[in-house]
C-alpha positions in Angstrom: 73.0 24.8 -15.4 75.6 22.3 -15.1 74.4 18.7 -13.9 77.2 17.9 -11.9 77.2 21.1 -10.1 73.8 19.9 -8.8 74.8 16.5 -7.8 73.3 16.8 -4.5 70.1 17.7 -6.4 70.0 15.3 -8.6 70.9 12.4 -6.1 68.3 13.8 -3.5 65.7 14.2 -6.7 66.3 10.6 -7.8 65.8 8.7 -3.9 63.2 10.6 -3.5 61.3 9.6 -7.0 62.5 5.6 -6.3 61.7 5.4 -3.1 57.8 6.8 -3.7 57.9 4.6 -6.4 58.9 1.5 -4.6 56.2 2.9 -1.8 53.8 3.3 -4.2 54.4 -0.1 -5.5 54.0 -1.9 -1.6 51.3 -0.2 -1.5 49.3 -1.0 -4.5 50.7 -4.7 -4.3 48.0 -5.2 -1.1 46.6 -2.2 -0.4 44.9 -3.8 3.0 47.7 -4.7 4.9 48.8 -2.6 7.4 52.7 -3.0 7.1 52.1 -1.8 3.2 50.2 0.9 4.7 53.1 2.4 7.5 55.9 1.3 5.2 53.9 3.9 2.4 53.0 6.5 5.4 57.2 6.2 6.1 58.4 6.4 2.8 55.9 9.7 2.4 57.3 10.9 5.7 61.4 10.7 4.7 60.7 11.9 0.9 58.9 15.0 2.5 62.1 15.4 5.2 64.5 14.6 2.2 63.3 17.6 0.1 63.3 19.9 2.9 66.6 18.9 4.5 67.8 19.8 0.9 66.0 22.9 0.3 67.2 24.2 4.5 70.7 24.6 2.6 69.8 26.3 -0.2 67.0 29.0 1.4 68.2 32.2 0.8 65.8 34.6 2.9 66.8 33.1 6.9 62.8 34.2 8.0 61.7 30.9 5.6 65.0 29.3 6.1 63.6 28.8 9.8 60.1 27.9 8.7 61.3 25.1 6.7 63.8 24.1 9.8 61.1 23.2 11.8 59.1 21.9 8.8 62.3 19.5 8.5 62.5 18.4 12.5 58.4 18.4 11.8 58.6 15.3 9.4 61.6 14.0 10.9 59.8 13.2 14.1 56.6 11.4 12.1 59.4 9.7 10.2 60.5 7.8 12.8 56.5 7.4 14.0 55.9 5.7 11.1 59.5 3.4 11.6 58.4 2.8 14.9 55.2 1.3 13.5 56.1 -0.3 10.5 58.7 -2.6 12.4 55.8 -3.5 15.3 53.2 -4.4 12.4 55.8 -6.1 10.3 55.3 -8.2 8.2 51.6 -9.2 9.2 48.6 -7.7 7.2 45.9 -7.4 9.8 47.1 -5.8 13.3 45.1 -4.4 16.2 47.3 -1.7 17.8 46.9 -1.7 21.6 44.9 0.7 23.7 47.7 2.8 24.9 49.0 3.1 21.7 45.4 4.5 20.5 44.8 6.8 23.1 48.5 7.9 24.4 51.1 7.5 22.1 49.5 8.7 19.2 48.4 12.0 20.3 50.9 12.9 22.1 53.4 12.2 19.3 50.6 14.8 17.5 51.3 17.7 20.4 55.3 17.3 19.7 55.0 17.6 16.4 53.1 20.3 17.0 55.1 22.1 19.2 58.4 21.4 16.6 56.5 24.5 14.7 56.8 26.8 17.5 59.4 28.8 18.4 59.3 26.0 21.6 61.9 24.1 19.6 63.5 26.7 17.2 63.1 29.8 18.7 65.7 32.4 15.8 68.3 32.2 13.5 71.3 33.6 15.3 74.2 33.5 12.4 73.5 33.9 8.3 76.1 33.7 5.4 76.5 35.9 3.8 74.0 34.5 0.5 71.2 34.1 3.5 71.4 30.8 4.8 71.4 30.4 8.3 74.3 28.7 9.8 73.2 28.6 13.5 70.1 28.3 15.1 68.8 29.4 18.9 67.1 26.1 20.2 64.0 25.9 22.2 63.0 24.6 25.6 61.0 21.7 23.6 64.1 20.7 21.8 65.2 18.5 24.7 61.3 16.9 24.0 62.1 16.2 20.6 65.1 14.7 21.1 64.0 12.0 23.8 60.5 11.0 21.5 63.1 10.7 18.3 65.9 8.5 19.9 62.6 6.9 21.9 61.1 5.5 18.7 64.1 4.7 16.9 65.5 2.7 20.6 61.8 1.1 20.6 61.9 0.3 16.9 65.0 -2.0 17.1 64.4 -3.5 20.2 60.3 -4.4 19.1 62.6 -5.5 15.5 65.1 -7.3 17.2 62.2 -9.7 19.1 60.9 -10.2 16.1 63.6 -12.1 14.8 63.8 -13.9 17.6 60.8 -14.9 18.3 59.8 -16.1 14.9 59.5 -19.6 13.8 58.1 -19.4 10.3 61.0 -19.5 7.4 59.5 -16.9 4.5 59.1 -14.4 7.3 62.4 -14.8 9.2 64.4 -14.2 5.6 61.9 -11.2 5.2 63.1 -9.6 8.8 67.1 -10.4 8.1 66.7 -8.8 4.4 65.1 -5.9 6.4 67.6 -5.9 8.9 70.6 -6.1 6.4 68.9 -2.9 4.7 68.7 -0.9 8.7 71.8 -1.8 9.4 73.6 -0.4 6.3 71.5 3.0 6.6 72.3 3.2 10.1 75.9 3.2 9.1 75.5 5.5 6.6 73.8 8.3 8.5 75.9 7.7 11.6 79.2 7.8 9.7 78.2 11.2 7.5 75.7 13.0 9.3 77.2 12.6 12.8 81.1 11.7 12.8 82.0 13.9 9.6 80.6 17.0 11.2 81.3 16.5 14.7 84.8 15.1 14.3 85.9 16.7 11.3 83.9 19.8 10.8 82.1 18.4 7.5 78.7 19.0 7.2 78.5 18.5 3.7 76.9 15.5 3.3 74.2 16.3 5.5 71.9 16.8 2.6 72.5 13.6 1.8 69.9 12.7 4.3 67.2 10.9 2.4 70.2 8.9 0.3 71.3 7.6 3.5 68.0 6.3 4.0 67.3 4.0 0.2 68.9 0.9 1.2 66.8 0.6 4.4 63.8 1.7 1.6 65.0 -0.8 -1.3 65.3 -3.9 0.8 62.6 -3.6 2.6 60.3 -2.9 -0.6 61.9 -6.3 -1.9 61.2 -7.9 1.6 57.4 -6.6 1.3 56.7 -7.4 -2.4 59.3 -10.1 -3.4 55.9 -12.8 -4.0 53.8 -10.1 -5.6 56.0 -9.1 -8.5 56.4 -12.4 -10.6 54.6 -11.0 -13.6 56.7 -9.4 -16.1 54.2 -6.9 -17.2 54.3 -5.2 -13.8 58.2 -5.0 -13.8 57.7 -3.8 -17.8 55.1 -0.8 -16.3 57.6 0.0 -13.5 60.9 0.1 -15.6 59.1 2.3 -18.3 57.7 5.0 -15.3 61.2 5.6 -14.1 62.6 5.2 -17.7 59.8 8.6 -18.8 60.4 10.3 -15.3 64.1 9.9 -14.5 64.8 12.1 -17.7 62.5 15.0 -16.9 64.2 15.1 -13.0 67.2 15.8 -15.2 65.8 18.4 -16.8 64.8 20.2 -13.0 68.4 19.8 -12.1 69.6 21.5 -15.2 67.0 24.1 -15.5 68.6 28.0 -15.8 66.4 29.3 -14.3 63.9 29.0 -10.9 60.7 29.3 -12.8 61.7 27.0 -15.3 62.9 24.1 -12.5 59.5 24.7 -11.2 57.6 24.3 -14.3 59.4 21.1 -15.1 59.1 20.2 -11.4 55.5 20.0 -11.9 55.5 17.9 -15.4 57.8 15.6 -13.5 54.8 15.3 -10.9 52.5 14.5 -13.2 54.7 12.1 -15.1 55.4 10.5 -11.5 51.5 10.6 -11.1 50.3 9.6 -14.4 52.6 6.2 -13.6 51.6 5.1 -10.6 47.8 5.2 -11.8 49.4 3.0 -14.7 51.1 0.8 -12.4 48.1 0.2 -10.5 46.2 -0.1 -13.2 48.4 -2.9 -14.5 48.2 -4.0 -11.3 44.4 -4.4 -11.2 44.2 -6.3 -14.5 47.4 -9.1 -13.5 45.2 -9.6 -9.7 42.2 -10.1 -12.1 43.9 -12.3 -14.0 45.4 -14.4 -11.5 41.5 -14.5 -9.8 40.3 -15.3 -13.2 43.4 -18.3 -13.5 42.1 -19.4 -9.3 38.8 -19.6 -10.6 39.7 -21.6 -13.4 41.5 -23.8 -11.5 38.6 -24.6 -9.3 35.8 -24.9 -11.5 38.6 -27.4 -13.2 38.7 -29.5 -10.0 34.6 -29.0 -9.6 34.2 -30.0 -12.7 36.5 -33.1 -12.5 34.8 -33.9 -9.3 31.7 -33.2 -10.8 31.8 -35.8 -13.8 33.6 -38.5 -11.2 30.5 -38.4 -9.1 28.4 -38.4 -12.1 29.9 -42.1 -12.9 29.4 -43.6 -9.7 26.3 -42.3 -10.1 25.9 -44.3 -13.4 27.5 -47.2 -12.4 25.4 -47.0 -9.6 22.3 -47.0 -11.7 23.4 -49.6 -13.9 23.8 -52.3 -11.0 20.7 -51.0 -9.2 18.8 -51.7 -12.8 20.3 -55.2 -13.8 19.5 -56.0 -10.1 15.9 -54.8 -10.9 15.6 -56.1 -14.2 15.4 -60.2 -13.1 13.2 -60.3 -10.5 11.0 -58.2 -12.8 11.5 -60.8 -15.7 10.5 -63.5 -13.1 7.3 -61.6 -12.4 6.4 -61.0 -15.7 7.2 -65.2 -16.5 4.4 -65.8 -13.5 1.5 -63.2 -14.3 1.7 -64.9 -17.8 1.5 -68.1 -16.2 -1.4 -66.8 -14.0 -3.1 -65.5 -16.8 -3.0 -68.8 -18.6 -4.5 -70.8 -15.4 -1.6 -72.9 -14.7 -2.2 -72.7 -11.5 -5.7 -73.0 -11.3 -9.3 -71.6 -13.1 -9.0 -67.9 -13.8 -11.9 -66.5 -12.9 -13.4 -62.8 -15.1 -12.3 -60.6 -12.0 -8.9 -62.3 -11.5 -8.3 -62.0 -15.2 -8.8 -58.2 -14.6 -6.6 -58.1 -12.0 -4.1 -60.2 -13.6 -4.0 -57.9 -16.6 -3.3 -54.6 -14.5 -0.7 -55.9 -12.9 0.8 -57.0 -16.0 0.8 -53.6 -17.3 2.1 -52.1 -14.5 5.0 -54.5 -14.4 5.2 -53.4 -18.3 5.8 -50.3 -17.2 8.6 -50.9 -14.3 10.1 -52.9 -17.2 10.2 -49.9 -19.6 11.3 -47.8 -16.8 14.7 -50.2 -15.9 15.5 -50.5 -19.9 15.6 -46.8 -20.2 18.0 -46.9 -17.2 19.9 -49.4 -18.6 20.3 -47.6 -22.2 21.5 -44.2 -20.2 23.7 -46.2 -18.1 25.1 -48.4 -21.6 25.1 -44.5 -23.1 27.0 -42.9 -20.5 29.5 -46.2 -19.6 30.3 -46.1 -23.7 28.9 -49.5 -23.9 26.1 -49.1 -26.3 26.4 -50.9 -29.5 25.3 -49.8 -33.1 25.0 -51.6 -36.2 25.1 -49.4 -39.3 23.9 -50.6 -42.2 22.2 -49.1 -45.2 17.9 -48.6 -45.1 14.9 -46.8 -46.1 13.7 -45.1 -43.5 10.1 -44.9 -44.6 10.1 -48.4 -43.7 11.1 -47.5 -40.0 8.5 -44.8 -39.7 5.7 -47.6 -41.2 6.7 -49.5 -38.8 6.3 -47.2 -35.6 3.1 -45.1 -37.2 1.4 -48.8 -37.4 2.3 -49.9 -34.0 0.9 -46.9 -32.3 -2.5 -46.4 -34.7 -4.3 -47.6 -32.5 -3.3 -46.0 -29.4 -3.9 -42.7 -31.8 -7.6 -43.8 -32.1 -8.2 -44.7 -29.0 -7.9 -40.9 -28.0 -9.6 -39.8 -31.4 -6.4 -38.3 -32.6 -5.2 -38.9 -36.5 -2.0 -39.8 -37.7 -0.9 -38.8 -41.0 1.8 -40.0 -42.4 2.7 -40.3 -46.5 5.5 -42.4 -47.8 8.7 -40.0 -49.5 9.8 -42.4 -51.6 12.2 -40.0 -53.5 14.7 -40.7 -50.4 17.7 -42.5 -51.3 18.9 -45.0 -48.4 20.2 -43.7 -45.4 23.1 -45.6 -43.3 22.1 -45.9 -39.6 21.0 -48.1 -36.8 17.6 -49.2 -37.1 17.1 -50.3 -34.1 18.2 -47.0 -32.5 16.5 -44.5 -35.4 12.9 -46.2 -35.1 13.3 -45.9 -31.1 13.5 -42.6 -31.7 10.6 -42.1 -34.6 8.7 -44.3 -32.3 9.5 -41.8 -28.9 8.3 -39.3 -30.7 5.1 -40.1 -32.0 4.0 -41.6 -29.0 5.0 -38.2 -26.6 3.2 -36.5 -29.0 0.2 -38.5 -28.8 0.4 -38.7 -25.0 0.3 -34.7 -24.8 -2.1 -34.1 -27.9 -5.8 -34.8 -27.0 -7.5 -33.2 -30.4 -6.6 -33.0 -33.9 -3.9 -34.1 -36.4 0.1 -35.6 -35.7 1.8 -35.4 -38.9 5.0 -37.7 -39.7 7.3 -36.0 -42.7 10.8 -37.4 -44.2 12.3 -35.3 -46.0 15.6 -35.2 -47.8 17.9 -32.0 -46.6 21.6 -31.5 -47.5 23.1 -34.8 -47.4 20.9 -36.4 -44.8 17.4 -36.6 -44.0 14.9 -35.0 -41.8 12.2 -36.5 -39.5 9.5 -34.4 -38.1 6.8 -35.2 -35.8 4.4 -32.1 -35.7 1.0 -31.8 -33.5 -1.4 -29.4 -32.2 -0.9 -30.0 -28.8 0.2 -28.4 -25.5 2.9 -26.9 -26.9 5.9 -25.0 -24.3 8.1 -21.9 -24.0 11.2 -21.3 -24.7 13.0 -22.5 -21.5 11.9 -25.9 -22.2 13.2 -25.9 -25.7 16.4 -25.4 -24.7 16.1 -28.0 -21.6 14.0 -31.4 -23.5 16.9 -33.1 -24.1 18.4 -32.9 -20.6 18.4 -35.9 -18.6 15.6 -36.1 -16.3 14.0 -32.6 -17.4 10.1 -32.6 -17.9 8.8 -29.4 -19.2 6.8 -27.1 -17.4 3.9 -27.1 -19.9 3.3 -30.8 -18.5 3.0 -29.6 -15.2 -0.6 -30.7 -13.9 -1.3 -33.1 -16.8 -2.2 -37.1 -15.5 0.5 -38.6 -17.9 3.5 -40.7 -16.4 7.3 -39.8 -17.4 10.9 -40.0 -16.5 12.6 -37.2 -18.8 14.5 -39.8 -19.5 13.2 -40.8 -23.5 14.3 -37.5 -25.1 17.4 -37.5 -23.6 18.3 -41.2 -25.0 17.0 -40.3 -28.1 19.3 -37.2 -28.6 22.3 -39.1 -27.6 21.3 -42.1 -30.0 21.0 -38.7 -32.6 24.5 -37.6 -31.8 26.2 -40.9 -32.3 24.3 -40.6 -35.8 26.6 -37.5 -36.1 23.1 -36.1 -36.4 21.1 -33.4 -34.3 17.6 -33.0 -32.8 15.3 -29.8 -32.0 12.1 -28.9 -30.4 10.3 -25.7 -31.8 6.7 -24.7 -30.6 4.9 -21.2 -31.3 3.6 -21.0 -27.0 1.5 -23.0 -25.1 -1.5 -24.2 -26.6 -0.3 -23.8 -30.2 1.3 -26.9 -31.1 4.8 -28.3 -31.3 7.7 -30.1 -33.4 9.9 -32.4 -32.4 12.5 -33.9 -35.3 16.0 -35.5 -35.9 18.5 -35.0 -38.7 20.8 -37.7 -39.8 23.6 -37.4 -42.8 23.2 -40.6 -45.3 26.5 -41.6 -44.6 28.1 -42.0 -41.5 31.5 -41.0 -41.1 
């Protein structure tokens, strides 16, 4: 069949696929709002009048020629329904449609439409060609009805548009009414010039099934008005180029098809071409909306984050003044007990002595507590100093094994601890390294009460290893992955009478990492022991 002998098929075919499409597209941009909800509901309603104003003019049989008459005035009337309601919810999302319009408008609109199926509003065909079409039509007493709820809704639509424009302040939406308006204005044209003046002037009714055409630049521009912000990204206008691109061709095909059960073979592959795409576009859709979530959620936990760590500096550089500000008077407390203690001011009797000396510790320990705020504070501010320099660290580990011997004995615990003196030198601070070795061994010997703390160096790779091992409380897993967190104490010390901060394994990882070097925590459970240890490389970088 010859394409250009179908032009009216083909035209019809293709505004009705673009104009679904666009539809489809409002809709699936924000399927919520209201006005992409009656602009979808509208374009549905003209595609369905489109393809039957077509088909009433080339029905041969006059009995269904009349059926799909009223089918025609049917979806005309709930076209301009929906028009009506598009331009009063335009272009909000959210509306709340009045009580009359609820219980009045809406149903009766339902009887008329109703009644448009009746013989109340086309009651026979009265003239046929000769090939079966009908030609004229017998009206009804409900045609009348028809008529006034039609020109009603289209009078209210452009008066309710019309305050719109008026009435609105707000830039983005006034440019979306005028591009709407621009689009109403050139339809009304259209259909006024060709499907009113042409026939009833001039006797031309051929471009009455045009109808739907007449209607696309309304369609077009007010899809552009709708969605103009919600199609930046290229891969939605890539989906939507390649579904018309795969269904335009096979609409083609209807139009040339030889024969009627061959059009309507192809008809329905062009459906489920047409369907197939929309469920791509809107799956396209759904994955660009996730992304741009994904993007707005990046964005804020960016500006958390940044917020997060500028908070965390006050914090610190509130912490460091609070601590130098606690650290004198503390050093002038500590000058005094001493003095006290050596009766320079006066004979210091056994009790006072006593006395003397538990305040002293406990000042010891207020001291201990600032300087560990004071090296997080130096840590954190990027003011801690090292001094690399090459050592053995056996020497190191002597050193902190002897100092805290005795505090071993006193709870009847043993430390072993066997010189490797196959190490080669190691460059690091030493200072720093034996704080750690020294942290250690004396958290293990706070939380062991019975048995053995074994001290090993050993050389791995190109560093060395330190462990401190012990058959102590032991911990799970959660704490492993939490000891080196500032301020964390593990829940296997939870109920045990020995004083802490969290603060000492979290200095000595970050003494560790400027080493370039790591630290771990292993344990088999609770009860069965644990490791703590360090790795450092023998040369620093």
């Amino acid at each position: 069949m010859d394409i250009l002998g179908n032009l009216d098929l083909l035209s019809v075919g293709l505004t009705v696929l673009v104009s679904l499409l666009l539809g489809a597209i409002v809709f699936l941009s924000d399927r919520k709002s209201i006005t992409s909800k009656s602009f979808f509901f509208f374009i549905i309603m003209v595609s369905i009048w489109g393809a039957l104003n077509y088909l009433s003019y080339h029905v041969f049989i006059p009995e269904i020629g009349l059926w799909v008459l009223r089918l025609v005035i049917f979806f005309a009337l709930w076209q301009v329904y929906f028009l009506f309601q598009f331009f009063l919810v335009f272009p909000e999302t959210n509306y709340e449609f009045s009580r009359l319009y609820k219980l009045l408008l809406f149903p009766i609109t339902v009887v008329v439409s109703l009644l448009t199926l009746t013989p109340a509003v086309f009651k026979r065909a009265i003239a046929v060609s000769s090939n079966g079409i009908i030609t004229k039509i017998e009206n009804g007493p409900a045609i009348l009805l028809f008529g006034l709820f039609s020109a009603g809704f289209v009078l209210a639509s452009i008066i309710v548009f019309i305050r719109k424009i008026i009435t609105t302040k707000e830039k983005r939406k006034r440019v979306a009414l005028f591009l709407v308006l621009i689009g109403t204005i050139i339809t009304f044209i259209l259909v006024i010039f060709f499907n009113f003046l042409l026939p009833a002037l001039f006797s031309n009714s051929h471009f009455i099934v045009y109808g739907s055409v007449f209607y696309f630049p309304f369609i077009l521009l007010t899809s552009f008005a709708i969605i103009k912000y919600h199609l930046l990204d290229i891969k939605i206008i890539s989906t939507e180029v390649l579904v018309f691109i795969l269904a335009f061709p096979v609409l083609v095909e209807v139009v040339s098809a030889e024969t009627l059960i061959i059009r309507i073979y192809k008809f329905f592959v062009f459906l489920l071409i047409l369907s197939s795409g929309l469920l791509l576009i809107r799956s396209v859709r759904k994955e660009v909306e996730q992304r741009e979530r994904l993007q707005a959620l990046t964005s804020q936990l960016q500006t958390a984050n940044i917020q997060l760590k500028e908070l965390d500096r006050q914090k610190t550089d509130f912490l460091s003044i609070a601590a130098h500000q606690l650290r004198t008077p503390l050093s002038i407390t500590n000058g005094y007990i001493e003095l006290l203690k050596d009766g320079a001011y006066g004979g210091v009797t056994k009790e006072a002595a006593e006395v003397y000396k538990n305040i002293d510790e406990s000042n010891g320990h207020l001291v201990k507590l600032v300087d560990s705020f004071l090296d997080i504070t130096r840590l954190e501010q990027g003011r801690t100093k090292y001094d690399f320099a090459p050592h053995d660290i056996n020497d190191v580990i002597d050193s902190a094994v002897k100092e805290l011997d005795v505090k071993a004995k006193q709870k009847n615990l043993t430390l072993v601890w066997n010189r490797a003196p196959e190490l080669a030198k190691v460059i690091f601070d030493e200072e720093k390294i034996r704080h750690v070795v020294f942290n250690f061994i004396d958290n293990a010997i706070k939380y062991c009460d019975v048995g053995v703390i074994k001290v090993e160096a050993i050389s791995e790779g190109d560093g060395v290893s330190i462990r401190v091992k012990d058959g102590g409380l032991g911990f799970e897993k959660i704490d492993e992955a939490n000891f080196f967190q500032k301020f964390y104490r593990g829940n296997n010390v939870k109920g045990v009478n020995v004083n802490g901060t969290g603060l000492g394994l979290f200095v000595c990882a970050k003494f560790i990492e400027s080493h370039h070097g790591r630290v771990w925590a292993h344990s088999p459970g609770l009860g069965k022991g644990s490791e703590f240890g360090f790795w450092i490389p023998v040369h620093q970088v």
